[in-house]
C-alpha positions in Angstrom: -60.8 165.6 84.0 -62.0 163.8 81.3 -63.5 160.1 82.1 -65.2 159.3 78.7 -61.2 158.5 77.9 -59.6 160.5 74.7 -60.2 159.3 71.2 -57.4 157.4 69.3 -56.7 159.0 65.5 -56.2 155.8 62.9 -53.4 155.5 60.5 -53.1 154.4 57.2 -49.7 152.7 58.1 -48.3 150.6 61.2 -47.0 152.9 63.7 -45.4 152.7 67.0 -45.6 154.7 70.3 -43.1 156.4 72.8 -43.7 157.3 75.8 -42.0 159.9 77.9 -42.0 161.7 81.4 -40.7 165.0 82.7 -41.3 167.1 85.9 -42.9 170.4 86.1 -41.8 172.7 89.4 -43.9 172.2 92.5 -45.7 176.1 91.8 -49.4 176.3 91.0 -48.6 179.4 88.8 -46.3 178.2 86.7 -48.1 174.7 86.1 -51.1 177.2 84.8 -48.7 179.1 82.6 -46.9 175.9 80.8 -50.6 174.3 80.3 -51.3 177.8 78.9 -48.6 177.6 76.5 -49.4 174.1 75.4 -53.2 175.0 74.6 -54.3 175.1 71.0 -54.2 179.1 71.2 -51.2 179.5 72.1 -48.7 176.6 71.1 -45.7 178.1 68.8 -47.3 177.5 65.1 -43.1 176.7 64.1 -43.0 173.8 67.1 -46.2 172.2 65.5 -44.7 172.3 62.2 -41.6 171.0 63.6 -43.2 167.9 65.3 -44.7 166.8 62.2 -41.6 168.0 59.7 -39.4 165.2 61.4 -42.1 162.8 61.5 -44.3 162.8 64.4 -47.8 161.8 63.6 -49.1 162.3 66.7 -48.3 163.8 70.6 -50.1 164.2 73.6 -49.1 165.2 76.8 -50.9 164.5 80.0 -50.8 165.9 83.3 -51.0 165.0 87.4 -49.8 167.3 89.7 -46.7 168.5 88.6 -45.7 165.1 86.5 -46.2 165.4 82.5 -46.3 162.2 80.3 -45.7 162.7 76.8 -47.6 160.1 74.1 -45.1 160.2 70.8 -47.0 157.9 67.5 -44.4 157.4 64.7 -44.4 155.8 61.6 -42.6 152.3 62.5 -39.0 153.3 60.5 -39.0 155.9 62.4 -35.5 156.8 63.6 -35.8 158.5 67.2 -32.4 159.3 67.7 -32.1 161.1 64.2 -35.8 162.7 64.4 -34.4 164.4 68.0 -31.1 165.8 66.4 -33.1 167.6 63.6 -35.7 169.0 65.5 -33.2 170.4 67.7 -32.2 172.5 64.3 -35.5 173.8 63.6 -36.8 177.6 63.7 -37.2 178.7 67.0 -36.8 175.4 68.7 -33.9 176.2 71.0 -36.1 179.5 71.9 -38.9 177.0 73.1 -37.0 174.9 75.1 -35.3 178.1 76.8 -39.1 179.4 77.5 -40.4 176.3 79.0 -37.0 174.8 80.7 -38.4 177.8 83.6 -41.2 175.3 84.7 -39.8 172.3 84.2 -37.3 170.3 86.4 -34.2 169.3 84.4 -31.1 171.1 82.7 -31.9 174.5 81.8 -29.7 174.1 78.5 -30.8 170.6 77.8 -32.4 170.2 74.5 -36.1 168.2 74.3 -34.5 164.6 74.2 -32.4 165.1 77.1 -34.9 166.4 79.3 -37.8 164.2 78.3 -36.8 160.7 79.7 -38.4 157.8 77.8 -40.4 155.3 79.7 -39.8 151.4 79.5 -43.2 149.9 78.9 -43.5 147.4 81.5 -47.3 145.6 80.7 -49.0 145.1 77.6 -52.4 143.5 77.6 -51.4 140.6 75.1 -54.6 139.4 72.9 
């Protein structure tokens, strides 16, 4: 577990931020499997591409236990609903979700917006 805290890239234009959860199933194994697929060595090289093609400028996803939260930075015009509907389009996307839907708890045949549920940010340290 990292401490120290994760560094923050800068942009050159005003972004926002999403934030998202999902479930993994309660199994040891396949939490080390889907963390597996997710490292730097092993993530899809047509997912990355994707993310960024529709816009993404950033994700992270963070783990505890078997509870994921996903860190989305966007430019702010940024349209989430139509960045969602094309990624669902791209090469081998559908084949992704089918892979990791197996260690996640939601809709086999849902698609990456329906089984990522977007979180309503409910403090904000104010200046």
């Amino acid at each position: 577990m990292k401490t120290e805290g994760y560094p923050q890239q800068q942009y050159a234009v005003p972004t926002k931020r999403y934030c998202q959860t999902l479930d993994l199933r309660e199994d040891p194994e396949l939490i080390a499997t889907y963390r597996k697929l997710h490292s730097e060595e092993h993530i899809w090289k047509e997912i990355v591409a994707g993310i960024r093609e529709v816009g993404i400028l950033e994700m992270e996803i963070y783990l505890l236990g078997t509870r994921l939260f996903m860190i989305v930075e966007t430019p702010l015009d940024f349209d989430w609903d139509s960045a969602m509907a094309r990624m669902a389009t791209l090469p081998r996307q559908s084949e992704w979700e089918a892979l990791t839907a197996k260690y996640q708890v939601a809709d086999p045949s849902a698609g990456s917006a329906e089984k990522w549920r977007l979180m309503e940010r409910i403090f904000h340290l104010y200046k």
